[in-house]
Structure formats: C-alpha cells, structure tokens
C-alpha positions in Angstrom: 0.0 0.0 0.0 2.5 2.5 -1.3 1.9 6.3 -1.8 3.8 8.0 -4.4 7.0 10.1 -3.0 6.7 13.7 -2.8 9.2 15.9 -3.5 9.4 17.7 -0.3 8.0 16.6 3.1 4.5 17.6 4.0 4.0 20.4 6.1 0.9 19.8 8.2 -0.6 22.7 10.1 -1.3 21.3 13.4 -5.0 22.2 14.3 -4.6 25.4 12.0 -2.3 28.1 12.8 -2.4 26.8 16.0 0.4 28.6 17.6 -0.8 32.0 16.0 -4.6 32.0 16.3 -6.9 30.0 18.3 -6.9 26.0 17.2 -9.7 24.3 15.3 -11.1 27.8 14.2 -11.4 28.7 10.3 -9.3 31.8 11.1 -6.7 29.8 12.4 -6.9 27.4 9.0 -6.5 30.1 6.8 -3.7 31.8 8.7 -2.0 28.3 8.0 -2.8 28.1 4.2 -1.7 31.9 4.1 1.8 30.9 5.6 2.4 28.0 2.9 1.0 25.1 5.0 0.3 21.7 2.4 -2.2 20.2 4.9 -4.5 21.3 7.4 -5.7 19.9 10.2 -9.5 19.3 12.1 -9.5 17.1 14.7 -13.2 15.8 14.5 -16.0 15.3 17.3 -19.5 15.1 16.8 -22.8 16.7 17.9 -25.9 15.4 19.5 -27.5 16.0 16.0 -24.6 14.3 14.2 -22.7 17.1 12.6 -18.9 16.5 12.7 -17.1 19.9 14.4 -13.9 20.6 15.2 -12.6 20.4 18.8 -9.5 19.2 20.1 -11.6 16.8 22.3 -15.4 16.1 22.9 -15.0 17.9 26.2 -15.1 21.8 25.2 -14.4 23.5 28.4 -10.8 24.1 27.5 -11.3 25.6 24.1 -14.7 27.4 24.0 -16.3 29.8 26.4 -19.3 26.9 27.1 -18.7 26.9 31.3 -19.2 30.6 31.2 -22.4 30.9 29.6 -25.2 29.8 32.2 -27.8 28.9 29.7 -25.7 25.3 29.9 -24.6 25.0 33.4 -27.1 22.1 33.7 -24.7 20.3 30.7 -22.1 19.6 32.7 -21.2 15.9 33.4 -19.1 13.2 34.0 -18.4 10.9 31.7 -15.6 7.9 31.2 -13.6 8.3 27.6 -11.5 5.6 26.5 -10.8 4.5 30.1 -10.7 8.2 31.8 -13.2 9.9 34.2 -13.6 13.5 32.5 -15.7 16.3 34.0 -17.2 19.0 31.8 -19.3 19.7 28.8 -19.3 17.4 25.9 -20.0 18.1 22.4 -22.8 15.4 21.8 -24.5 17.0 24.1 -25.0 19.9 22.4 -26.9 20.4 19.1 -25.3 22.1 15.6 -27.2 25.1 16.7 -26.4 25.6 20.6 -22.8 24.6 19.7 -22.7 27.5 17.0 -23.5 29.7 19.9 -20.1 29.3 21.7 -16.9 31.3 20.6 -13.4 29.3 20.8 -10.6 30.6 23.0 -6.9 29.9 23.1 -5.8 26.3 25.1 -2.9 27.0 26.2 -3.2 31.2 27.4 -0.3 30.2 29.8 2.1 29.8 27.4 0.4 31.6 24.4 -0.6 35.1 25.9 -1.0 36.7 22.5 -3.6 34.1 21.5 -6.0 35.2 24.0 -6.7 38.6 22.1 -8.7 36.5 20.1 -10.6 35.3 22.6 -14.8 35.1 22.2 -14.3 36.3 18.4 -14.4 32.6 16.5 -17.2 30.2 16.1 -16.9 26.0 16.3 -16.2 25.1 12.3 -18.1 22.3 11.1 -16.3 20.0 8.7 -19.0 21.0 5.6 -17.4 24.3 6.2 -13.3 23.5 6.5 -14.0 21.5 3.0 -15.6 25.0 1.5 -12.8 26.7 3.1 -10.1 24.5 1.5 -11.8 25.0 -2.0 -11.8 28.5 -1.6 -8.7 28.9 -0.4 -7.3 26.6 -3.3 -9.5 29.0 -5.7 -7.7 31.7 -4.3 -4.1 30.8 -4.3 -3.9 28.0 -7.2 -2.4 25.6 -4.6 -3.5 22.2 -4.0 -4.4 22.3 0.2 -5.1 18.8 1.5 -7.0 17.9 4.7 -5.6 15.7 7.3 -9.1 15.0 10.0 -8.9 12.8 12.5 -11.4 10.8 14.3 -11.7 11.6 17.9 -12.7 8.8 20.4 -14.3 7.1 17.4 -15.2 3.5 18.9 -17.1 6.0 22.3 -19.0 8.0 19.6 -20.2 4.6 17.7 -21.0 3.2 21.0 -23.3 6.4 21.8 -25.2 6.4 18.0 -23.0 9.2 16.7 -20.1 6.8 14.5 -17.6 9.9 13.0 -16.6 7.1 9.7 -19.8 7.5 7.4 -20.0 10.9 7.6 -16.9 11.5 7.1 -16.5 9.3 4.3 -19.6 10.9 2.6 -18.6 14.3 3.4 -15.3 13.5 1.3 -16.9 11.6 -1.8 -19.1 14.6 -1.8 -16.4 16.6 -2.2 -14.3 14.8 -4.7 -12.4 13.1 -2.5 -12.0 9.2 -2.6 -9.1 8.7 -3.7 -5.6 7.3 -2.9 -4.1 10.0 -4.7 -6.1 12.7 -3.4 -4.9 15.0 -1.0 -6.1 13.8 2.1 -5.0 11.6 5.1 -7.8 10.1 7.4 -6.0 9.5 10.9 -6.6 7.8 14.1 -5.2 6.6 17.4 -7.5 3.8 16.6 -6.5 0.4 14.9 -10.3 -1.0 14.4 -12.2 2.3 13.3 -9.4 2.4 10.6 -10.0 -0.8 9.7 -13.4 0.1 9.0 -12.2 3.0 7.0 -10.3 0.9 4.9 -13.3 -0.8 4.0 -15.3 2.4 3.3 -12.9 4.2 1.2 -9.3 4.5 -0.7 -8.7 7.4 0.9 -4.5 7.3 2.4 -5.0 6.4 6.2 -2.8 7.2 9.1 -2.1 5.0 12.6 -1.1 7.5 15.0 0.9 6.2 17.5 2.4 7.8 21.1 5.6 6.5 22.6 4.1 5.6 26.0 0.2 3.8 25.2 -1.6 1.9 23.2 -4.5 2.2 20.8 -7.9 2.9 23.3 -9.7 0.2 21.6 -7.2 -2.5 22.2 -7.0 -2.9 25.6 -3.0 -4.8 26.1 -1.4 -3.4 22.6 1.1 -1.2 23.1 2.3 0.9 20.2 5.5 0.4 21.2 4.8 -3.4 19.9 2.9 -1.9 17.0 6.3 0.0 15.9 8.4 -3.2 15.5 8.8 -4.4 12.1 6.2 -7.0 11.9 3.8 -4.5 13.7 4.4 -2.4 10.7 4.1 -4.7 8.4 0.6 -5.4 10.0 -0.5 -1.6 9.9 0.7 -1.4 6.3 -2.0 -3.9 5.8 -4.9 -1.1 6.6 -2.7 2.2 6.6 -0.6 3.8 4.3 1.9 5.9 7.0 2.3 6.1 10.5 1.9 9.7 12.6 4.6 9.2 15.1 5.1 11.3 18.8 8.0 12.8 18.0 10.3 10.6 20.6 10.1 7.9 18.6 11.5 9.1 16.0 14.5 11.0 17.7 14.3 10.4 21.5 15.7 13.0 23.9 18.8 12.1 26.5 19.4 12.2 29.9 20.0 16.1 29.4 17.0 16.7 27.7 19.1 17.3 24.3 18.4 15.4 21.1 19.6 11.8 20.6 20.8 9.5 17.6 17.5 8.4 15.7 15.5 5.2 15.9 15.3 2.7 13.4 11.7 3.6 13.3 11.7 5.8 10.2 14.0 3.0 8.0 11.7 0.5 9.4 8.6 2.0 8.7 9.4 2.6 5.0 10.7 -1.0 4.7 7.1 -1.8 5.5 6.1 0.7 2.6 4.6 3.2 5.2 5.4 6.9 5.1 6.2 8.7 8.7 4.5 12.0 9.4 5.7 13.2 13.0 4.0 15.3 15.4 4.2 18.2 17.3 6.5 20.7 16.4 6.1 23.7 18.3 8.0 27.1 18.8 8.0 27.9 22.6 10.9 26.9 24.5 8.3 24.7 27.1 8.2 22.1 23.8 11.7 22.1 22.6 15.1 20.3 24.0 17.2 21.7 25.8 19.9 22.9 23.2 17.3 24.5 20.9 16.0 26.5 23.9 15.9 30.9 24.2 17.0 31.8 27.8 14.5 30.0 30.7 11.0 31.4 29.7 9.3 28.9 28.5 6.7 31.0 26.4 10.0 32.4 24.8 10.4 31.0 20.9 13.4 29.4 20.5 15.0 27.6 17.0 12.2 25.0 16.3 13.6 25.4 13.1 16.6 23.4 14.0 14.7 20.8 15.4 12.8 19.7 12.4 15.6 19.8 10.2 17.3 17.0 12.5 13.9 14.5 12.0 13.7 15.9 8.3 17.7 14.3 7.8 15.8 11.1 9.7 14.5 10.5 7.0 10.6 11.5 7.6 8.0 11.9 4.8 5.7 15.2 6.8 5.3 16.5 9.9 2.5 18.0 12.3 3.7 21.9 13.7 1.3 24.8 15.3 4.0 27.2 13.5 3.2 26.7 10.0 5.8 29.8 9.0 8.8 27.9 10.9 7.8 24.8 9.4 7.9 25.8 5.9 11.4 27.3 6.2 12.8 24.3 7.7 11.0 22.0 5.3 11.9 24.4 1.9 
C-alpha cells in the first residue's frame, strides 16, 4: 500500500495556525494556508445532531467559552472516555445550533498570551465548512491544500449512536475526495475504526501512535509493539503511514538534548509506510534543551533546528502549530 513520493515533506498545520490563532477555528486554517501550510488539520467530534465539528476533544471546556455561559450549566457531566473519568461539557450534548452559539478561545493562554486577544471572536467550524474553506482557499491561491481529520474517540462516539466514519467518508466523496491519490489523510489513534475506513474508502490512512500507550480500543497493545517491524508490516495492511510522537523518532537524553534516531523511520518505510511526526512547536516549554531561548518557557526558540534533525531522519511530513517555521525548515 505504497503512496507515491513527494518531493518535499509535507508540512501539516497542526490544528490550524495553531500557535498564531486560536486552534480548530477557520481563522486559524487560513492563517495556516496563508503561511504555505500543504495540509490542514480538524480534529473531528460530533454533535448530539450528528454534525462533525472541530474540537480538540469532545469535552469543550478548554477551548470554548461553554462553562461561562449559564444557559448550559445544567450540561455539565461526568463521563468515562476511552478508560478516563472526565468532567465538563461534551460536544454530543449539544446540538449544531447551541454549539454555534459558543466562541473558541486559546488552550494553552499560559504559554500563548497573544492568543488570547482572540478570545470570544471565532465560532466552532463544522467539517461542511473547512472543505468550502479549502476549495476556496485553493481558488484563491492555485495551490493544491489537503485535509488531514482525525477521528476523535471514534469507537465511544459509535458506541453512543453518533459513529464519526460514514459521515466522514460521505462528506469526502461529496467533495471529490475518494481517492488514494487525493490529498487527504484520514488518521486515528484507533486500529479497528481504521480498519473500518479501509473498507469504506481508498482514501491514504494514518495510525497515530504515542511512545508511552496503546491504541484505546485494544485494551493490552502497546504501540510500542505496533512499531516493531512486523507490527508495521501489520498496519501497512490497513494504513498507508504512520503519525509518530515525536520521541520515537529522535528520542531525547538524559539532558534533555536530542539523541541519535531510531530505526523507526528505515523500518517503517521498509514496510512501505510513510512517517508523518507530530508536534512541532516554537515555545521553549516544547523544545530540547539545546534548541531552547534563555529560561521562559513562552520564549520561541529555533524550532527550526529541530525539524531539520527528524527531516535528515528521513521523515516523509510533519504536524507543527508554527506553520511559517515549518515551511522554512521544510523548503
């Protein structure tokens, strides 16, 4: 299950601009496709209604202004998420309408100040309106801008009534997008919802995969065990790249400084896999200690350095909320 090679690495804006404008907004997508980004990215959640939005997670407190607006005070719950007791207010608990309501705020305001200016100005996108955005935007600038969705907690949203796969799916086709060649890469934490999607459409599919866990729907699977070379010889069987933390690719030393690289990226493409890596991100909190600005740790430092090291790894694209440092690095 080969994709074609490209002839630069993919640069894949993390959430949007993510590190510029509130995440999972449409003003933070088109800041990304304004700075050069190839792909953007929604994370994807649905309503009660079953509309796919964008939100980082089904629980919204942390991105929207929903636990300051008393008209849904009585929405929030507790609810157990792929293993984990969560308190708050949940997007399929909320209709298209009520959820248009709220206005997105920055996730991180400690370490993003300037984000915060925006603030209470930016709706929830649906995913009907990211696709209209893309074809506008590749109206616009004669550029070819893939999407890159993932599917949030798909098996707890199938178990509710609300599966994220056939609306997805249809949402695509509607599009124009079916395709193995088309510029899009369905991804998920997930091993049997992209299974499914491998059944549903040709569309390039992506196991993501964290250094420390496993996939939430296979309770004893580690990834670590999944990013051995038979384990990537059995993803290649449904999946057509990996998205790897970034530790696994290059992990970090006692120090905190960069080490030598795994055999991850070789092995993966020996399995005919490509390797997308996330998160790049500019403030000193996220980068090792050698790449770091003084001891703020809102203060940028050279992300820019850092992704050239996993881009001489060997890897095939890459996830970053700086879409402007990414490009550089990548071109």
């Amino acid at each position: 299950m080969l994709l074609a090679s490209t002839a630069s690495p993919l640069v894949i804006a993390h959430r949007g601009a993510s590190g510029e404008r509130p995440e999972h907004t449409l003003e933070a997508y088109s800041h990304a496709i304004d700075q050069g980004a190839d792909y953007i990215e929604p994370d994807l959640v649905s309503t009660r209604d079953g509309v796919l939005v964008a939100r980082h997670e089904n629980e919204i407190s942390e991105t929207t202004d929903v636990a300051d607006r008393p008209e849904f005070a009585d929405r929030k719950t507790t609810k157990l998420i792929d293993g984990q007791s969560l308190t708050g207010w949940f997007t399929e608990d909320f209709t298209l309408a009520e959820i248009k309501t709220l206005r997105a705020k920055e996730r991180l305001p400690q370490l993003r100040r300037a984000n915060t200016a925006f603030d209470g100005q930016f709706e929830v996108p649906t995913l009907s309106q990211i696709i209209a955005l893309v074809q506008q935007r590749q109206g616009e600038t004669g550029r070819t801008i893939g999407l890159y969705p993932e599917t949030k907690h798909p098996s707890y949203f199938r178990s509710i009534g609300l599966p994220l796969e056939e609306p997805l799916v249809e949402m695509l086709e509607a599009a124009g997008l079916s395709d193995v060649d088309d510029p899009v890469f369905i991804q998920s934490f997930e091993v049997q919802n992209l299974k499914r999607l491998r059944s549903m459409t040709q569309l390039p599919l992506v196991q993501l995969m964290a250094g420390s866990f496993g996939p939430p729907d296979l309770p004893g699977v580690t990834y670590a065990q999944m990013s051995t070379p038979q384990g990537l010889a059995d993803i290649a069987r449904y999946a057509n790249a990996i998205g790897a933390e970034k530790a696994m690719v290059i992990p970090r030393d006692a120090a905190g400084n960069l080490a030598e690289p795994t055999t991850l990226v070789r092995d993966a493409h020996a399995a005919g896999l490509k390797v997308h890596v996330w998160t790049f991100r500019r403030e000193n909190y996220f980068l090792p200690l050698d790449l770091r600005a003084g001891a703020d740790p809102t203060a940028t430092g050279n992300v820019t350095t850092e992704i050239r090291a996993y881009l001489a790894a060997g890897i095939d694209g890459f996830f970053t909320d700086n879409v402007a440092e990414g490009v550089a690095a990548a071109h």
